[in-house]
C-alpha positions in Angstrom: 129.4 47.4 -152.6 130.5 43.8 -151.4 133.2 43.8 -149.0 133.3 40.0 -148.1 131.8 37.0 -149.7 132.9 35.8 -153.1 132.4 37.7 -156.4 129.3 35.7 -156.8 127.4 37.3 -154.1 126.5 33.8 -152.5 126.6 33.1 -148.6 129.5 30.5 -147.2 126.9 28.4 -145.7 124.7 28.3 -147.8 123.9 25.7 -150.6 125.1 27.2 -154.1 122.7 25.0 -156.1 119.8 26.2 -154.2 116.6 26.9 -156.4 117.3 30.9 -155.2 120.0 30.9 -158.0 118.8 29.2 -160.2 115.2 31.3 -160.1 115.9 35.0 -159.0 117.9 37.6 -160.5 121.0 38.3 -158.3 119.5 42.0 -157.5 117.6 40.1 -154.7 119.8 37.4 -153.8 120.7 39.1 -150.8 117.0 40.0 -149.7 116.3 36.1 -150.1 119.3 35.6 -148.3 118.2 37.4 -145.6 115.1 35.5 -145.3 117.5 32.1 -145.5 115.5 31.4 -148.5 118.3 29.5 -149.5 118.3 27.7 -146.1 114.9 26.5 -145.9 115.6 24.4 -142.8 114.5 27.3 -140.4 111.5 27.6 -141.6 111.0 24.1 -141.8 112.1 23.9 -137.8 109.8 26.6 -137.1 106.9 25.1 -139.4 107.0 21.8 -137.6 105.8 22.7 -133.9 102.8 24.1 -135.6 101.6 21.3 -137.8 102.0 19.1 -134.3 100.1 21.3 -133.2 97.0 21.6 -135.9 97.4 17.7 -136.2 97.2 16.7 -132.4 93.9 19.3 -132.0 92.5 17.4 -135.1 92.8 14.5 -133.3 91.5 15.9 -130.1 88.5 17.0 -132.1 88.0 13.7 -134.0 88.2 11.8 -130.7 85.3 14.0 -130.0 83.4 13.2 -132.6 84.1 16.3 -135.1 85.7 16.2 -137.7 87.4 19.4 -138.8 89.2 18.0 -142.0 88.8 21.1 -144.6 89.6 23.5 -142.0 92.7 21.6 -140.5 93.8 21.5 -144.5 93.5 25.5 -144.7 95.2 26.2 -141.4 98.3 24.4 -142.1 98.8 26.4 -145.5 98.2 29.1 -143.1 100.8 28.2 -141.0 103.7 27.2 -144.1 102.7 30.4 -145.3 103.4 32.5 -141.8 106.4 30.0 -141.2 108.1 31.2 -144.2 107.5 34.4 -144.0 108.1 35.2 -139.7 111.1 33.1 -140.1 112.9 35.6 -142.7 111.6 38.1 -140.9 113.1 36.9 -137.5 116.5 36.2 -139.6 116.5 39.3 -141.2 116.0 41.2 -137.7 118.7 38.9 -135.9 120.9 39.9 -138.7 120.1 43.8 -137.7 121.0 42.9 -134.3 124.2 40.7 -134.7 125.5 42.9 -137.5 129.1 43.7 -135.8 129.0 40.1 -134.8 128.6 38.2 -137.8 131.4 40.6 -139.4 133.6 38.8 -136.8 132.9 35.2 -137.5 133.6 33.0 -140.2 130.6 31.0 -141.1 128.3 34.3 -140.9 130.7 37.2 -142.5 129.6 36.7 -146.4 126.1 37.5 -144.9 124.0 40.7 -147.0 124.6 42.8 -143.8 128.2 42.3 -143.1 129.4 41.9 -146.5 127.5 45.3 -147.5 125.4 43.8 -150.0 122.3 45.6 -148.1 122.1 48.5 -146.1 120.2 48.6 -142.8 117.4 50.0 -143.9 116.9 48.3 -146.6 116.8 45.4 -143.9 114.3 47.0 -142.0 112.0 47.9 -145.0 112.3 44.0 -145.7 111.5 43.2 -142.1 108.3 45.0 -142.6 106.8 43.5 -145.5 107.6 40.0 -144.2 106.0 41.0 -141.2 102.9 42.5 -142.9 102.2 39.3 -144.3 102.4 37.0 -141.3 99.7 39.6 -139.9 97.8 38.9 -143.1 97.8 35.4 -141.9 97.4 35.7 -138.5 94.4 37.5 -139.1 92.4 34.2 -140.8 91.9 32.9 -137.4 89.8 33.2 -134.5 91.1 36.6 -132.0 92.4 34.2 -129.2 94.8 32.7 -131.8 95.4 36.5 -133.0 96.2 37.6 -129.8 98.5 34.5 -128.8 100.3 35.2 -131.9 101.1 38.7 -131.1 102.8 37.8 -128.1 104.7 35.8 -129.3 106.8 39.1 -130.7 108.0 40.1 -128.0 110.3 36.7 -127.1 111.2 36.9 -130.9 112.2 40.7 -129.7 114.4 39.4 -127.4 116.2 36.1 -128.9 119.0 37.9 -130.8 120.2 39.6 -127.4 120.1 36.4 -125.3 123.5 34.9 -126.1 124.7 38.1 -124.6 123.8 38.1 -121.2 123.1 34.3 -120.9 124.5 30.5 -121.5 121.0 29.2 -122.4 120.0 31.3 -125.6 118.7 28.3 -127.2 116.1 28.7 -124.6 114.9 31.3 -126.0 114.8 30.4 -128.9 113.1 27.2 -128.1 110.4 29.7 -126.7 109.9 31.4 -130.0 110.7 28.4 -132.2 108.4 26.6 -130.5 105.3 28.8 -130.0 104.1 27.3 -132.9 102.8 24.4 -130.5 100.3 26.6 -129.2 99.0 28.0 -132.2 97.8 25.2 -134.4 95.3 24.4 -130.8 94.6 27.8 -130.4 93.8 28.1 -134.1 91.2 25.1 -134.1 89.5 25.4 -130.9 90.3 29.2 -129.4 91.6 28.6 -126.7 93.9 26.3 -124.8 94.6 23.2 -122.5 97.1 21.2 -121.2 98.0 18.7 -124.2 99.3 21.8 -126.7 100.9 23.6 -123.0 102.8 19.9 -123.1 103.5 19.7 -126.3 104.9 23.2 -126.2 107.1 22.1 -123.2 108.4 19.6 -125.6 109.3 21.5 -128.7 111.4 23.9 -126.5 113.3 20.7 -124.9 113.9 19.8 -129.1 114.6 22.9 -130.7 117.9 23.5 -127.6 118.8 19.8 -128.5 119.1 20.9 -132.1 120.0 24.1 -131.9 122.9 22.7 -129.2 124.6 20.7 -132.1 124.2 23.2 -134.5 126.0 25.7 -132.3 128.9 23.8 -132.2 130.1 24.6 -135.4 130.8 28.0 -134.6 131.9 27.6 -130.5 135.8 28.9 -131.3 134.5 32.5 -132.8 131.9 32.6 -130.4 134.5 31.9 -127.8 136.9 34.4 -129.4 134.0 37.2 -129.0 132.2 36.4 -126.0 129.0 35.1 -127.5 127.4 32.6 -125.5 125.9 29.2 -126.4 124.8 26.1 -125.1 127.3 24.1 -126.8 129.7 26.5 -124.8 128.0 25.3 -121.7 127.7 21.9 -122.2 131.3 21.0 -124.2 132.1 17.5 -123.7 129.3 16.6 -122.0 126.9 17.5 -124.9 126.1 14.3 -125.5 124.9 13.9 -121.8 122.4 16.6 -122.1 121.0 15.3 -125.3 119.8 12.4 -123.6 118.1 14.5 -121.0 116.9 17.1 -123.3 115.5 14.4 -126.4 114.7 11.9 -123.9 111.9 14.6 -122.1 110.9 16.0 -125.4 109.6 12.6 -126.5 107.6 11.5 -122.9 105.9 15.1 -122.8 105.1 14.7 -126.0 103.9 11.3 -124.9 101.6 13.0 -122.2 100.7 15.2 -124.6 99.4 12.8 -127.2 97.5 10.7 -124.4 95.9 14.0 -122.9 94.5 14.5 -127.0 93.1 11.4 -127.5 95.3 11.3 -130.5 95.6 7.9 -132.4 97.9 5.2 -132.3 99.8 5.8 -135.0 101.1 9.1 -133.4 103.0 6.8 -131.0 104.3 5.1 -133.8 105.7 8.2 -134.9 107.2 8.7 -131.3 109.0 5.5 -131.6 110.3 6.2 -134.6 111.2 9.9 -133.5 112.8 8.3 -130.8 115.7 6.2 -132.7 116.3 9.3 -134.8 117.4 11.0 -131.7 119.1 8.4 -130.2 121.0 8.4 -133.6 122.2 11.8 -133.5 123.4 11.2 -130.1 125.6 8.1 -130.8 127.1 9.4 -133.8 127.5 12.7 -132.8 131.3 14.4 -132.9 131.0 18.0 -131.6 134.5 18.9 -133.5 133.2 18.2 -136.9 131.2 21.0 -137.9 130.2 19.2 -141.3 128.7 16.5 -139.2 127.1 18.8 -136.5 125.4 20.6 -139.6 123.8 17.5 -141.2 122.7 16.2 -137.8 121.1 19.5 -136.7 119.3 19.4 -140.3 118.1 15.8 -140.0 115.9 17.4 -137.3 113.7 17.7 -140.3 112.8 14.7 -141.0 112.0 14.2 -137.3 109.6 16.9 -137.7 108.1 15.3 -140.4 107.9 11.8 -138.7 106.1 13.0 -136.1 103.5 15.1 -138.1 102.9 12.3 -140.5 102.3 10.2 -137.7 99.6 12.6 -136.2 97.9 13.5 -139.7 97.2 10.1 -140.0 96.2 8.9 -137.0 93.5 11.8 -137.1 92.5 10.1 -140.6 91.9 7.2 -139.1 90.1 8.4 -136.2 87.4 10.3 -139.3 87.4 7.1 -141.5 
């Protein structure tokens, strides 16, 4: 029975022309809603760090005189494939978790959860078969990659209870957001080194900036209930730590790039990263949630920018 929401079952949030309207009957609306099927900018977000991640080891590998181009074509379906699917099951979990919360805030109320459109266990069972297939794509790589991926569940674990008992949640998310960074190495070579550890550094430093300005659209209800955020923390000075926080992403990922041997078209790609972030920081008004929303989502295209960048330059380096 819905309880909140309007009659049509859709989300408040969420884009009502959205190809998950269009194509699905409504009886799973709410189960593709609890994925953020309709949102695909999570997964996109969490997709990124692991393309990065496959490109720059492609280009580490190239510079070394292999050339792993079929394989590096497989691994990122792998990884859209396991981004989509461990990013609704992460949402539907944090959903689980924030349940009495997100019946108390505006944005997040019309939710399947909180509006009643789903019962909890019908969350979990959905949480599981998600789950099931990112292990069916974890299991395609090499055991150090399988391993490293499995540990990443346990920071995922944690995320939904950070903004409890700290000001920095998006930390924690940044760790699981990010961990992509190491698997798209650890995929191609099976183990690790400094460049991906860097470039993991560096994805965290992104995904708080992001997640900082997309917080601000809900700081009065989080204020009202005691949920804690880094837009909280930083308030006016927001635009302060987005200097900081862009400013390092982009010279680890710098260090990161040199330490690869990746081409120079990746630093291209930096560049232009680089005035997309300073753009989001001069425009930026922390009081328009409209604004903070688009700006969080144009995060995207940096993602992009900077993959596109790598891809390339690793086709160069094989041409």
């Amino acid at each position: 029975m819905q309880k909140t929401g309007d009659i049509h079952g859709r989300v408040a949030d969420a884009p009502s022309g959205n190809w998950v309207y269009r194509i699905l009957p409504p009886v799973l609306w709410p189960y593709a809603q609890l994925a953020r099927w309709d949102r695909p900018i999570g997964w996109e977000l969490l997709m990124w760090p692991c393309f990065w991640s496959a490109a720059l080891a492609a280009n580490a590998a190239a510079a070394m005189g292999q050339s792993p181009g079929f394989l590096v074509i497989y691994h990122l379906f792998l990884y859209f494939i396991g981004a989509v699917a461990m990013r609704g099951a992460g949402c539907a979990y944090n959903d689980l978790v924030d349940h009495k919360i997100d019946m108390e805030v505006a944005r997040t109320r019309s939710r399947p959860l909180p509006s009643g459109r789903v019962t909890r266990f019908q969350t979990k069972v959905f949480i599981v078969l998600q789950a099931l297939v990112g292990l069916l794509v974890l299991l395609q790589f090499n055991w150090f990659a399988v391993i490293l991926g499995v540990l990443s569940l346990g920071i995922v674990a944690l995320y939904p209870f950070a903004k409890r008992f700290t000001d920095w949640p998006q930390f924690f998310l940044g760790l699981a957001f990010s961990w992509g960074a190491l698997m798209g190495w650890a995929g191609l070579f099976g183990g690790l080194s400094l460049a991906p550890i860097m470039l993991y550094a560096a994805a965290i430093l992104w995904t708080i900036g992001y997640d900082t300005i997309y917080a601000h659209q809900d700081k009065e209800d989080d204020e009202l209930i005691g949920v804690r955020s880094t837009a909280r923390l930083f308030g006016d000075n927001t635009r302060l730590w987005l200097i900081g926080l862009y400013g390092a992403t982009l010279v680890l990922m710098l260090l990161s790039f040199a330490l690869a041997g990746a081409g120079w078209l990746s630093y291209l790609g930096l560049l232009v990263a680089g005035g997309m972030f300073a753009y989001q920081i001069v425009v930026l008004d922390i009081n328009d949630g409209e604004q903070c929303l688009a700006l969080f989502q144009s995060n995207n295209r940096v993602g992009l920018i900077i993959f596109a960048s790598l891809f390339l330059s690793f086709l160069l380096l094989v041409s």
